[in-house]
C-alpha positions as CSV (number, residue, x, y, z in Angstrom):
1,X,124.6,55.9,156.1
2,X,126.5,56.1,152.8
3,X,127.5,60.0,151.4
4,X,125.7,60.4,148.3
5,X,128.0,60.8,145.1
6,X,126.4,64.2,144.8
7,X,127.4,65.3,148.4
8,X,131.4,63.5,147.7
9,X,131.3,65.5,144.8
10,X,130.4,68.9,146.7
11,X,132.9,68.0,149.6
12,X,135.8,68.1,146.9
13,X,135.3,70.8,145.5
14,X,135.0,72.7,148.5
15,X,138.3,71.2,149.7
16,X,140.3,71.8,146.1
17,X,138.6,75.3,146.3
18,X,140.7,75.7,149.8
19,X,143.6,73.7,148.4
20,X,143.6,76.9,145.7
21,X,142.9,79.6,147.3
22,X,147.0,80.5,148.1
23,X,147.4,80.9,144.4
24,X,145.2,83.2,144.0
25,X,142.5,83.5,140.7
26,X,143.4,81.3,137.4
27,X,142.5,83.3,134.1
28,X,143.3,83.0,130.8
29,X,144.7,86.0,129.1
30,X,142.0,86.3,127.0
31,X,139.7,86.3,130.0
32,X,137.4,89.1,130.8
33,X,135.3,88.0,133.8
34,X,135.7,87.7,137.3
35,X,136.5,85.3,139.3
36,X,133.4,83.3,140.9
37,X,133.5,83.3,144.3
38,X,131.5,80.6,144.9
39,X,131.8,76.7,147.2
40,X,130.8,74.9,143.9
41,X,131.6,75.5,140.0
42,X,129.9,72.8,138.2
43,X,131.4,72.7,134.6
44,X,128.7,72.0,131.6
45,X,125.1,72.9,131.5
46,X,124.3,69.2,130.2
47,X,122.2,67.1,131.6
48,X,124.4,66.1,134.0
49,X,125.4,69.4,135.1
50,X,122.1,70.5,135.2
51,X,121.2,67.6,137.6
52,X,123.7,68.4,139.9
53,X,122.4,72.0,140.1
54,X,119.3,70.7,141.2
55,X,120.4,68.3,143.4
56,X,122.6,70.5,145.3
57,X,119.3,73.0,145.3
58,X,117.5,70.3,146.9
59,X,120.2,69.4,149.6
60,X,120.0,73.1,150.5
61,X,123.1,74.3,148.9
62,X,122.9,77.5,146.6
63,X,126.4,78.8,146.9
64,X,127.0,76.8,143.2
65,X,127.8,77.8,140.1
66,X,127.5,76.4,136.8
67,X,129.6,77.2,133.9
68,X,129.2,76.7,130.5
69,X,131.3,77.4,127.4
70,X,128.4,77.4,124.4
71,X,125.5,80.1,123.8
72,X,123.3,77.9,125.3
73,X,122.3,74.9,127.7
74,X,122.0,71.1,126.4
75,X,125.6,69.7,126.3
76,X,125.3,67.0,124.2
77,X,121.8,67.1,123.0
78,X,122.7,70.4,121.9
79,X,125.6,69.7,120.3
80,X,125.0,66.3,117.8
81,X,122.1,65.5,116.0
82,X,120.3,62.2,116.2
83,X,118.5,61.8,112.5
84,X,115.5,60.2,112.7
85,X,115.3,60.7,116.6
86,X,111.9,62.7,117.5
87,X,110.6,64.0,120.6
């Protein structure tokens, strides 16, 4: 049976996450929070970092995170705007 993309993708973080973990917590100097402790940090709350939230939820993985740098969620379709483009 072939590993999903979203399972491959779970697998490597979990062994860069272990491939880190001697050199101890990476933050900026600017930085203020902790360090995650968590299997999985999914970077962007896009779509696609959204989707991967939910699909590790439904494979039965919750020890995830997901990281993102604006005020809000949307990625892209937050970001740009698409005149003439209604929903």
């Amino acid at each position: 049976m072939a590993v999903s993309p979203v399972r491959r993708a779970a697998r490597w973080a979990i062994m860069r996450r272990q491939s880190l973990k001697h050199q101890g917590p990476r933050m900026s100097a600017t930085s203020t929070a902790a360090p995650l402790d968590v299997e999985i940090l999914i970077i962007g709350a896009g779509f696609s970092g959204l989707g991967a939230g939910i699909a590790l939820k439904k494979m039965g993985e919750h020890d995830f995170a997901i990281l993102e740098r604006a005020h809000d969620l949307g990625g892209t379709w937050r970001d740009n705007t698409y005149p003439g483009l209604t929903v």
